[in-house]
N, C-alpha and C positions, 0 to 999 in steps of 0.2 A: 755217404750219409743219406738214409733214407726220408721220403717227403716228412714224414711224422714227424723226425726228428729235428727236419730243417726248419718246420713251422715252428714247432716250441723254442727254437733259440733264437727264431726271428723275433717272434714273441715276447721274449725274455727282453731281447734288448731294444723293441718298443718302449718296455711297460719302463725299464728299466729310464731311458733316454723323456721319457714323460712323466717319472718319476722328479727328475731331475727338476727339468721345466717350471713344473709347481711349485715344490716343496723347495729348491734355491735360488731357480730366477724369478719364480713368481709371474709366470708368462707361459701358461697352458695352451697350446694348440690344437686340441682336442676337447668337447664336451665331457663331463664328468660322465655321463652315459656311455658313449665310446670306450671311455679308460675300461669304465666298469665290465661294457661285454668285450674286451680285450683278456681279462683276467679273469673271466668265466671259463672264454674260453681256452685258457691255458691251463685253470686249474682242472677242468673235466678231460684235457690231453692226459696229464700230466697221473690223474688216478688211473686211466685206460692205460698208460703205459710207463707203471711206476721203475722200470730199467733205465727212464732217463731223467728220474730221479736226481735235484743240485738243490742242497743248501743253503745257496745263495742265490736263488730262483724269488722273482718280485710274489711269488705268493706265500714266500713264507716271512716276509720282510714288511715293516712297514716304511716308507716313504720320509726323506728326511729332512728338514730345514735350517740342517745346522749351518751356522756360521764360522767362523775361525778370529772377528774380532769380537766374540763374546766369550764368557770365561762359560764351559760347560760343565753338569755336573748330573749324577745320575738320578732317574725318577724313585722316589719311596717307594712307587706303586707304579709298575708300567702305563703307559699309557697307549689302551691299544687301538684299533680302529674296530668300526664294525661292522658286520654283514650288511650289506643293503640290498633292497628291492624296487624296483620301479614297479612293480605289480602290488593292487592289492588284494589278491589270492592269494600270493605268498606270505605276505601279512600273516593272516588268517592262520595259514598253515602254520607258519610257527609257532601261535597260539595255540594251537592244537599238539603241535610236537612236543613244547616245554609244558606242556599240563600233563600227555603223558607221561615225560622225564620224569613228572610231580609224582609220577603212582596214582594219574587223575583227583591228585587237589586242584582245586580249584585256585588259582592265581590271580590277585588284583595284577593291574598292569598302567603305568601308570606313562600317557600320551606327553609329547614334548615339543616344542619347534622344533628342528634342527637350523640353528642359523648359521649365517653364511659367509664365514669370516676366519680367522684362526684361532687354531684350541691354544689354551692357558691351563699353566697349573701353580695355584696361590697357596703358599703355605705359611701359614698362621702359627704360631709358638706364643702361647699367654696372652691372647687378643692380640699380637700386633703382628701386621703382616713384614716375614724375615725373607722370603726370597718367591719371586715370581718365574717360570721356566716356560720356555716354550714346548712342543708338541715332541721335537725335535725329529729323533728316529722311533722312538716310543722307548726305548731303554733310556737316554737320556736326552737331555739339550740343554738349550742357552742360558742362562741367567739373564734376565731383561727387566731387575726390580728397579730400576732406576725410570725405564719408560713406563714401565704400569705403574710408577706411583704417581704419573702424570693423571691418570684416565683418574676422572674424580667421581665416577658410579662405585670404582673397588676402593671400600671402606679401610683406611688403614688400620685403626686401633678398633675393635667389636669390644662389649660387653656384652654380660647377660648371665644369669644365673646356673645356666646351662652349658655356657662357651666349654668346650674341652680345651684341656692345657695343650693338647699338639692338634693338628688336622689339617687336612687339604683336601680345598677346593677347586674343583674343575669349570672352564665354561670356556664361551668364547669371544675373544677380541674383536668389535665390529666397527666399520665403520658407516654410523646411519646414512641415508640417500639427503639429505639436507645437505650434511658437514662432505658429501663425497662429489658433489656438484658443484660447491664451491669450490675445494681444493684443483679439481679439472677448468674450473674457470681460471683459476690462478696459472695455473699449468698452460692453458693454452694463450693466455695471454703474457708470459713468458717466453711460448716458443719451446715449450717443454713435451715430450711424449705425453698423451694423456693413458691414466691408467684404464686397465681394459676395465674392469667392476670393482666394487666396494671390497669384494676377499681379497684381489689383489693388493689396493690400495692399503687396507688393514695390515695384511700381511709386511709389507715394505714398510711401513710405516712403524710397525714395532722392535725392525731391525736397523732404526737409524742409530747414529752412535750420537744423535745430541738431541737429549730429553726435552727442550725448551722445544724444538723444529715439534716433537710426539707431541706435546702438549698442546700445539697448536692445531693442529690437527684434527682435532674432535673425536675423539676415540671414543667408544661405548663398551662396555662390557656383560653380559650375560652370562649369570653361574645355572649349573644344571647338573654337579654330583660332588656328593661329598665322602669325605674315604677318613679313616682313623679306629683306631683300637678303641675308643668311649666315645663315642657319638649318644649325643642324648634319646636318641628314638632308636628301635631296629627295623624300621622301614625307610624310604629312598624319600619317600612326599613330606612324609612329616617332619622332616632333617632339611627338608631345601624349604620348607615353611620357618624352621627354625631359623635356615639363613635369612631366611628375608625378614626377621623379626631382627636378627643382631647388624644389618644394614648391608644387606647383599642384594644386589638387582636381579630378583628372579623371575623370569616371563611368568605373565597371570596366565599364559595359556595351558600349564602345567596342571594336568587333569587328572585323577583315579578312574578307570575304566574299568566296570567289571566283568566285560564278556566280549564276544565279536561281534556283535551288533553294535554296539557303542564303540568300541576300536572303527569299526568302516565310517560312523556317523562324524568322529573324530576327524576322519580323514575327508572326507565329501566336505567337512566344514571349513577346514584349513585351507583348502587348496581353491577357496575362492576368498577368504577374509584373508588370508596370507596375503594381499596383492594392496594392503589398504593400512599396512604394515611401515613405518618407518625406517624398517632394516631390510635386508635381504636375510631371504631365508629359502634355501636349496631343497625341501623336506621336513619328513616329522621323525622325532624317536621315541619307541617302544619300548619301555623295560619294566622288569619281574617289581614290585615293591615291595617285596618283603626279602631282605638281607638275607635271612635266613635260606632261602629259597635260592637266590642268588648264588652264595657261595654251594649249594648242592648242584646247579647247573654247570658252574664250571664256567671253561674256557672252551676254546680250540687254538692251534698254536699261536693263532694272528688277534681272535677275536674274542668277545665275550655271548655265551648262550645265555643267559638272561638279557640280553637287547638286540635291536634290530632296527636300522634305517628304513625308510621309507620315503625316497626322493622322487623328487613332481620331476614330471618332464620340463623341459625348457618351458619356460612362460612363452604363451600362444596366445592367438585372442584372432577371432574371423572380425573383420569390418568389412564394410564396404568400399572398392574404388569410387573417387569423384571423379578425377582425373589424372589420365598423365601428363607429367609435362619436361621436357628437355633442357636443360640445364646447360649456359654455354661458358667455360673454364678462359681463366685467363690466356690460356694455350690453345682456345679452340676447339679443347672436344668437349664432344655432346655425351649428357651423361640424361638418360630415361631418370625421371623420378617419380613414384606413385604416391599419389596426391588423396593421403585417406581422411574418411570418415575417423573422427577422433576418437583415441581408446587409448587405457591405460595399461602399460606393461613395468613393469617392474621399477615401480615408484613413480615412472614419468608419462607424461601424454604424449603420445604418439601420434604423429599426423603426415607424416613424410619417410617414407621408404626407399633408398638408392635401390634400383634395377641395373646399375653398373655401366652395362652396353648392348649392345642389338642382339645378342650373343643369347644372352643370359634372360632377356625379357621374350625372347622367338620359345626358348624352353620353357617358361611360363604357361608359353600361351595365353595370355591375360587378356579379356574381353571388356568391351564398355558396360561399367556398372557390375562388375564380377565381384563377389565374395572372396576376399583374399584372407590368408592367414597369415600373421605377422607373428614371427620369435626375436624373442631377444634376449631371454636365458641369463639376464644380470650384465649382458655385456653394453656397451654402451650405444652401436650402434644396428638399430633394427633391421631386418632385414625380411623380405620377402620368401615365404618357402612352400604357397602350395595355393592352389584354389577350389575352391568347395563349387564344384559342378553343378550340383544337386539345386542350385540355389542361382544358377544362371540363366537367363532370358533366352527364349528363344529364339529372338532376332535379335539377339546380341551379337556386334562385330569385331573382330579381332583391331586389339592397339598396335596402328603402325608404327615404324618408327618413322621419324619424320625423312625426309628427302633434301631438306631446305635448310638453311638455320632459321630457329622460330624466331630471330630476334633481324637479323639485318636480309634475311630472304635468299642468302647463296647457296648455291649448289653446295654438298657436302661432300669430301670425299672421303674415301676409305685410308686410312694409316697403314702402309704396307706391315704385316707381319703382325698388326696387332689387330685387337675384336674390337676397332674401336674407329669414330667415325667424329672428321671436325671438320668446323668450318674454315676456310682457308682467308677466308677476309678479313686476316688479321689486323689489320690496320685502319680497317674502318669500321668494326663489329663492335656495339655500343658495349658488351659484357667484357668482351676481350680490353679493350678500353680501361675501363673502367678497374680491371682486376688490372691489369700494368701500372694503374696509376695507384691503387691499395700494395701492389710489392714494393714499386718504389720509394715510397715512404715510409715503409717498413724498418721496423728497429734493427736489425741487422744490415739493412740497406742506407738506406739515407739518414735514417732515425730523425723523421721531422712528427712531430708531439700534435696531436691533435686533427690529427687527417686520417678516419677511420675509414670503415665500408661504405658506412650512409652519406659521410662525409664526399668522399670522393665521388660517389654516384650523384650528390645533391651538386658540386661544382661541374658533373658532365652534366647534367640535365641545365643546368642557370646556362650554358656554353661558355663557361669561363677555362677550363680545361679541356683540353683534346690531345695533350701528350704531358710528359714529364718538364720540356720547355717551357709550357701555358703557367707551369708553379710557378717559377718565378716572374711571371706577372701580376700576381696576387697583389692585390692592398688591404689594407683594415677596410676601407670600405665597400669593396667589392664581397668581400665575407660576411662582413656585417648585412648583407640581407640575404645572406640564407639562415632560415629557418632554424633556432633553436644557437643562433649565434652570437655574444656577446662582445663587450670591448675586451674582458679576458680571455675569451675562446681564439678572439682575430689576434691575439696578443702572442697566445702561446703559440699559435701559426706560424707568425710572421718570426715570432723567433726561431721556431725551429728549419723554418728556412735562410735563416741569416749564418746558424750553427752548421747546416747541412752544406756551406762553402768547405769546408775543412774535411770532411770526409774522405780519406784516402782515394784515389782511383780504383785500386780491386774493389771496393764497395759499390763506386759507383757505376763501375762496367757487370757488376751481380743486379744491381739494380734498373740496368735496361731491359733484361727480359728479352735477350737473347734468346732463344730456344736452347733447349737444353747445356746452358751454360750454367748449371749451378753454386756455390759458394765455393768452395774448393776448386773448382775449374777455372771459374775468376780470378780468385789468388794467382794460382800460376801462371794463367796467362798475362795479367798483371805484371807481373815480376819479370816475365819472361820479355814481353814486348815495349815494357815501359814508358808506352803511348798508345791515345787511342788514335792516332794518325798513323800510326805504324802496323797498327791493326787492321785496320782500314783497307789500306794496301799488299796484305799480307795474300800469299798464295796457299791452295789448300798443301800443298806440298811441303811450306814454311809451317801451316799452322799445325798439321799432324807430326812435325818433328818437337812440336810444345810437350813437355809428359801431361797425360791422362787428356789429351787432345786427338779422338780418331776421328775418321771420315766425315762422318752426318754432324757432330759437333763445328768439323771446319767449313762442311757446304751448308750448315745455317749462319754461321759467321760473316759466311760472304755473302748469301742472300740478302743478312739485315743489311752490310751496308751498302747493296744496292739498290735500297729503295728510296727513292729521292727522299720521304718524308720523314726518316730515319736521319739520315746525312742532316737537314734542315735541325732537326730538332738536338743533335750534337753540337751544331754550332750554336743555339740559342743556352744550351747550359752553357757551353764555352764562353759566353755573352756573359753569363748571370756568374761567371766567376769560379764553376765546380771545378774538382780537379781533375783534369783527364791523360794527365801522365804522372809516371811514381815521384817522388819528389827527391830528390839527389841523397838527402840524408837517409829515407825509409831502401834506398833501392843499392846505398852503398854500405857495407860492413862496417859496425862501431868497433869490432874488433874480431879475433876468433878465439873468444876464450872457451866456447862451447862446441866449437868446430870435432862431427865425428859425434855429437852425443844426443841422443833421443830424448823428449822428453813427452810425459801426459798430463795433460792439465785437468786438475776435478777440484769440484767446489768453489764454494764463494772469498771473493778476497774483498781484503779492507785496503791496500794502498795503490792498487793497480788493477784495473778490469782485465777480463779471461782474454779480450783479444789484444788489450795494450801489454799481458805477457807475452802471448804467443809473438808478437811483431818483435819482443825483447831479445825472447830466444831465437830467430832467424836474424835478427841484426848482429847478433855473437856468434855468428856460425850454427847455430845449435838446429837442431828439425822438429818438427811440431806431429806427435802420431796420435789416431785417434783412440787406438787399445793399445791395451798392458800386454806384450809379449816379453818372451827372453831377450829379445836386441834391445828392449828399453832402459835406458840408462838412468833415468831419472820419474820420478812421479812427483809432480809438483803439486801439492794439497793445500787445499784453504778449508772454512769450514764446511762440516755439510759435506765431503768427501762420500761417497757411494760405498758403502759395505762391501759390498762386490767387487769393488774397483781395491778396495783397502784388501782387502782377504785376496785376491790374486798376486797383488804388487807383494803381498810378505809371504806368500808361498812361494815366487819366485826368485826372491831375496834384493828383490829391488827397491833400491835407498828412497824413501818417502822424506820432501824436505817441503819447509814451511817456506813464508813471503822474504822475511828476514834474512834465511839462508840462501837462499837463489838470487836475493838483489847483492848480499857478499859476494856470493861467487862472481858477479859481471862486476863490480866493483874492481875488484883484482885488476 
């Protein structure tokens, strides 16, 4: 195989494996810029050397989102993509190319947002809307009329004297930056993945399978074409005015342009009011308004020549550094952060930038008081990617990284094998501290109700806490004078440390902040050792024979408990009553009626929490996995079940059973 050849199939199955990403995980690893000169340049191989010529090559395809637990069905009207340009020369030039297609008429052309979220297609029969589709492949997709009749911008019944008895409306599914900040707020105070941007979120959110979860949600909507054999106008503007008259949400920013002066003037104006915008929006679109004109332009196999994208680069924005400042993790590393002048990027203020580690900010080169450029492209978190020279001080100094920890004064050292540098006084370092004492009160940890970030920082500062032990020294009164604290705030406290006696030991050996002991490690070792006295005593020899127990896992095991103030602080939970061994009934077998069978758990239940199943299924023999493969035997589902997780489990043919059926079967 020669290079030419090897490129374009490397190519292929880029575009093809990022294809994927998008359009059914909904988790792009690549900017939409990348995609795009990915498939430039496969389609300019690909005419140079039409001998390797494939039919099923990503440039003659569009991209697909179908599901398998939605019922699909095919478009009236394809739905195709379109050309895009990040240039506006190119712009321009199409306007010149489709005028002369015209025979040099002259062409309105009429400017559009492009928002940023997923395409719809609404189809309306005698004013009432009879089925909503998604994008899908562009030949067909999903039916999703049950979640779009949640989104309360698309009008179910239209009137008007003009309504056509059939039509369909195009546009797209958003989800605005209000409703998309709270959902991540829910999400991370859950313990949930937060979504990367609003298309993502939009996009998952319209392939839930329970309408009330959509409705919640805050969905918006935006129409931008309408398609039918008797449309009451034969132009594009005056038919999306007509929607907005019968009660269709169509952007005011939709403009008649009548030459390329005003197409550029269109475009220089968007790409600075676009940012002041409630929604996200990736670009602008271009198209022919006159129908007539339209269907003489045509197609191409993928796309349509009367329109044309035109998408902004990632959202940028120059500010000023103030400062950097070091950042010290409940683990001790030091994380650089760039401490800016405030600016607004894609709906939100921007004032704090991670530089990651010594690594990444040395390639910077970042100087005191330097003009930095900040992207963030709709993703959620910003980042750092360049600095404007031009606008640096002459005796400006390069930002070291520090040598010390800025907060307790220790030598730093280097983390063999990683770019990464912490401070090793783990046990006396006020941040380190402080984040030990935020995990272990944590809802998967301890779950003790009412001990947050500020919380736990305000109890090391008063010096009423210095370890996980100091908690249960606590009293209503000792709370009651910090700041912002009540007889209900010291109430819910005090209870959820009288509730956090009951806690299994696997929880509570996750919640000492072991190094690199995480929640799964815990479990097993739990299970395995069945004491923390046993632990204690354990050789690394003993602990690397534990599964998914290696080396550095077992020489941080024994480092904790060799430090006196570790040992001390065991004994005083020991004092306060926790559990620190399994307890006979959790650690011996209720039976083996599940012995040999796999199971996944997804979604929310009503008579059992996700981990008082999982402990249900290991007490019956049964094993707890965290993906759907062929060796899974069972998928245990509540509501709210993942689309994803539903459409592999029934491709695979693996039995999905409800609360009712899984507590039968242990009943047996």
């Amino acid at each position: 195989m020669n290079p030419i050849e090897q490129e374009i199939n490397k190519l292929r199955d880029e575009l093809n494996r990022h294809n994927h990403k998008y359009y059914v995980e909904n988790s792009p690893e690549i900017s939409d810029r990348e995609f795009d000169e990915m498939m430039k340049r496969l389609e300019a191989l690909e005419q140079m050397h039409p001998e390797y010529a494939d039919p099923l090559s990503p440039t003659r395809r569009v991209g697909s989102d179908l599901s398998k637990g939605f019922e699909q069905v095919e478009h009236v009207y394809p739905m195709l993509s379109l050309g895009n340009t990040y240039s506006v020369g190119e712009v321009d030039d199409w306007v010149k190319r489709t005028e002369n297609a015209l025979m040099g008429r002259k062409a309105e052309i009429v400017g559009e947002l492009k928002f940023d979220g997923t395409g719809i297609s609404l189809i309306y029969e005698h004013g009432r809307l009879v089925r909503a589709v998604t994008r899908g492949d562009g030949e067909k997709g999903d039916v999703v009329t049950d979640n779009v009749m949640t989104i309360k911008s698309i009008p179910l019944v239209i009137t008007g004297d003009d309504v056509p008895d059939f039509f369909e409306i195009r546009g797209e599914i958003v989800l605005p930056w209000k409703a998309f900040e709270r959902l991540n707020a829910e999400r991370a105070f859950n313990e949930e993945p937060l979504f990367a941007n609003p298309r993502n979120a939009a996009a998952g959110t319209l392939k839930m399978l329970n309408p009330a979860v959509v409705a919640a949600r805050g969905l918006d909507a935006y129409l931008y074409y309408m398609l039918g054999e008797n449309l009451p106008y034969d132009n594009h503007y005056d038919n999306m005015m007509a929607a907005r008259r019968w009660g269709f949400k169509v952007s005011d920013a939709m403009t008649v342009l009548h030459d390329i002066d005003e197409v550029d003037r269109f475009i220089s104006h968007w790409d600075t009011a676009r940012k002041e915008l409630p929604v996200a929006t990736d670009g602008l679109v271009f198209k022919i308004n006159s129908l007539r004109q339209q269907l003489n332009l045509g197609f191409t196999a993928k796309s349509p020549r009367w329109a044309i994208a035109y998408k902004f680069a990632a959202e940028r924005a120059l500010t000023r550094l103030r400062y950097v400042s070091f950042d010290v993790g409940r683990l001790g590393y030091i994380t650089p952060v760039a401490n800016l002048e405030p600016v607004l990027l894609s709906g939100t203020i921007v004032k704090r930038a991670s530089l990651h580690n010594e690594d990444i900010m040395r390639a910077l080169d970042i100087h005191d008081d330097d003009m930095l450029y900040v992207e963030k492209g709709g993703e959620i978190i910003p980042k750092i990617t360049g600095v404007e020279l031009s606008e640096r001080r002459a005796d400006a100094r390069p930002v070291e990284f520090v040598s010390h920890c800025p907060v307790c004064g220790t030598a730093l050292v280097r983390v063999e094998g990683e770019a990464a540098w912490m401070c090793p006084n783990r046990w006396g370092c006020a941040p380190q501290i402080i984040g030990r004492i935020e995990h272990f009160v944590g809802r998967r940890m301890m779950n003790i109700d009412g001990i947050g970030d500020e919380t736990a920082a305000a109890l090391y500062a008063a010096g009423y806490v210095r370890n996980a032990g100091d908690l249960y020294d606590l009293d209503r009164d000792k709370l009651l004078t910090l700041e912002g604290f009540g007889p209900r705030s010291a109430e819910r406290v005090m209870e959820g440390l009288a509730a956090s006696r009951e806690v299994p030991f696997e929880r509570v050996l996750f919640a000492l902040s072991i190094p690199y002991v995480g929640e799964t490690t815990a479990k097993r070792i739990a299970r395995s050792v069945g004491s923390i006295d046993r632990l204690a005593a354990m050789s690394a020899a003993e602990l690397t024979a534990i599964e998914d127990v290696g080396p550095r896992i077992a020489e941080s095991i024994i480092e904790y408990f060799s430090i006196e103030t570790n040992r001390r602080t065991i004994e005083r939970l020991r004092a306060a009553g926790l559990q620190l061994e399994t307890a006979v009934a959790a650690n011996a077998a209720l039976s083996d009626t599940l012995a040999g069978k796999s199971f996944v758990i997804s979604g929310v239940f009503a008579r059992h929490s996700r981990d008082e199943y999982k402990s249900l299924i290991e007490a019956h023999g049964g094993k707890n996995v965290g993906s759907i493969s062929k060796k899974t035997d069972y998928v245990l589902a509540g509501e709210n079940m993942g689309p994803a997780k539903l459409e592999k489990a029934k491709s695979l043919g693996i039995p999905i059973i409800g609360e009712d059926e899984f507590l039968a079967m242990i009943d047996k």
